[in-house]
LUMMARLUM-981907 format. One record per residue (C-alpha): x, y, z. Coordinates in nm, 2 decimals. Layout:
N
+--------+--------+--------+
!   east !  north !     up !
+--------+--------+--------+
!      X !      Y !      Z !
...
+--------+--------+--------+
This chain:
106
+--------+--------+--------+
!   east !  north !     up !
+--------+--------+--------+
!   9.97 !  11.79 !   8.20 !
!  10.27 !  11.91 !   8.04 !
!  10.51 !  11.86 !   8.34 !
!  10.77 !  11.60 !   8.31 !
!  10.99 !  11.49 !   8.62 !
!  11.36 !  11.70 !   8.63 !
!  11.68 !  11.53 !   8.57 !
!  12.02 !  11.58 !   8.78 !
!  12.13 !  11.93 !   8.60 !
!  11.80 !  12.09 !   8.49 !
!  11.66 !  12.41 !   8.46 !
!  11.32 !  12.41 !   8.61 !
!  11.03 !  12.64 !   8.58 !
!  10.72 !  12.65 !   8.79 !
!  10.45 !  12.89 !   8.59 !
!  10.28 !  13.14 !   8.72 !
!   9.95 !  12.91 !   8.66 !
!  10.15 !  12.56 !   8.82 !
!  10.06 !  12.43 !   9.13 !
!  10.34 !  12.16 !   9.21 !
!  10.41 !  11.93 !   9.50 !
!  10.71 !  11.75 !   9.60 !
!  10.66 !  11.42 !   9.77 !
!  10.99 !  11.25 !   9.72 !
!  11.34 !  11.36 !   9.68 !
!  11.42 !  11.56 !   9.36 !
!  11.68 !  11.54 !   9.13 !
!  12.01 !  11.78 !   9.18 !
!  11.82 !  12.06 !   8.99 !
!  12.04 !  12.30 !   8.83 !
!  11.83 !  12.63 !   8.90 !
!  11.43 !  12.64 !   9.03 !
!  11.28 !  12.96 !   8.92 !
!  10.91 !  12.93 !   9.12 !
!  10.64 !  13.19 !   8.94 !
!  10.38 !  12.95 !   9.06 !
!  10.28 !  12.80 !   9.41 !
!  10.55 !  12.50 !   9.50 !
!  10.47 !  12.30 !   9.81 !
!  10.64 !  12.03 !  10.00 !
!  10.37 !  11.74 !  10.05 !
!  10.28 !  11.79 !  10.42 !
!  10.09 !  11.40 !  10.41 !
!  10.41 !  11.29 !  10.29 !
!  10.52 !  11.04 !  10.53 !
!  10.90 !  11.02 !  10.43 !
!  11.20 !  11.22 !  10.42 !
!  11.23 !  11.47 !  10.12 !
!  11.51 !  11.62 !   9.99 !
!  11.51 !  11.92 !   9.73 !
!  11.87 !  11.96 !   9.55 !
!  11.91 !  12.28 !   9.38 !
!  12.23 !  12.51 !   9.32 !
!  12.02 !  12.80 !   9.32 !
!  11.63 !  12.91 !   9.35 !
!  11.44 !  13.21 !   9.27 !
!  11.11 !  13.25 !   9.44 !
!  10.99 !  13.52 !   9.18 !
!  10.63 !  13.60 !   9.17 !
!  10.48 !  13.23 !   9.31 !
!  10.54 !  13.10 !   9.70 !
!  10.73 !  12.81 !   9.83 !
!  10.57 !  12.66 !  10.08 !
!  10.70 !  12.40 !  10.37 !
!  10.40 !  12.34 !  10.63 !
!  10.54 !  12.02 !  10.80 !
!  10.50 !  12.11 !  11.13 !
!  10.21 !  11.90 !  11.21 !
!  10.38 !  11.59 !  11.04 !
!  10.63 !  11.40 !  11.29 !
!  10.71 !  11.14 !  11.00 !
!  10.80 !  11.35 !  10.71 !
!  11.15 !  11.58 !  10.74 !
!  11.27 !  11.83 !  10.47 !
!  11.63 !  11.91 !  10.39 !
!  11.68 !  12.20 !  10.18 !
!  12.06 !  12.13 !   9.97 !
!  12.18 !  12.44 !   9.83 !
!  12.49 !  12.32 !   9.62 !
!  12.68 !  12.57 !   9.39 !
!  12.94 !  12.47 !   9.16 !
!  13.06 !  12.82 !   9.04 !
!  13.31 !  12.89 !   9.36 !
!  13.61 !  12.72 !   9.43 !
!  13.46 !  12.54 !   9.68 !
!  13.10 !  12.37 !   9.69 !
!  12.87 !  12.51 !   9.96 !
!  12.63 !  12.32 !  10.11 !
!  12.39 !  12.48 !  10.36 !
!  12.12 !  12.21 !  10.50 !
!  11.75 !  12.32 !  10.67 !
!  11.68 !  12.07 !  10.87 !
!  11.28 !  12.17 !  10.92 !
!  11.11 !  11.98 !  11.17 !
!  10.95 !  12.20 !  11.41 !
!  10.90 !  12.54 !  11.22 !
!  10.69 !  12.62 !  10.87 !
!  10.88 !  12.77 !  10.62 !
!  10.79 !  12.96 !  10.34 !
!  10.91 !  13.22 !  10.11 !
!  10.79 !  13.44 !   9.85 !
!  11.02 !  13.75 !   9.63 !
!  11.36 !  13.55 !   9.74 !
!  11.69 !  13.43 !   9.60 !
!  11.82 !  13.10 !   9.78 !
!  12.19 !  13.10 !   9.64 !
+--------+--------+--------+
């Protein structure tokens, strides 16, 4: 209800009152604030890569339990635009839980 899927350059919002998961590769998001919970689907049984150029994990969580899940891998692509140079810093998460609350992934 009232979430439509991000295109290549959006802004995107998770509320304070979302829950969202991810169970397929997301568009090359301009800037993910999370207020709200954001998961990566740990039943997913694919690869899924999240493209942002920055993300703000404000008041919500950002969860990544795939641990248990030998068919899915998540790649984190942090790509920035405002240097001279693009930076591209992969996580490569296949035997380790990640999650992160009150950060800035820039």
């Amino acid at each position: 209800n009232g979430w439509t899927i991000p295109k290549d350059g959006d802004n995107v919002i998770v509320a304070k009152d979302q829950v969202v998961m991810i169970s397929q590769d997301t568009a090359a998001i301009d800037t993910l604030i999370i207020d709200g919970t954001l998961y990566i689907n740990p039943d997913a049984n694919n690869s899924i890569t999240l493209s942002a150029q920055r993300i703000f994990v404000r008041e919500g969580n950002f969860h990544c339990n795939i641990s248990q899940n030998e068919n899915i891998t998540f790649t984190l692509l942090l790509s920035s635009s405002n240097t001279p140079y693009t930076v591209n810093d992969t996580f490569n998460l296949t035997n380790q839980d990640l999650n992160f609350q009150d950060k800035s992934i820039v």
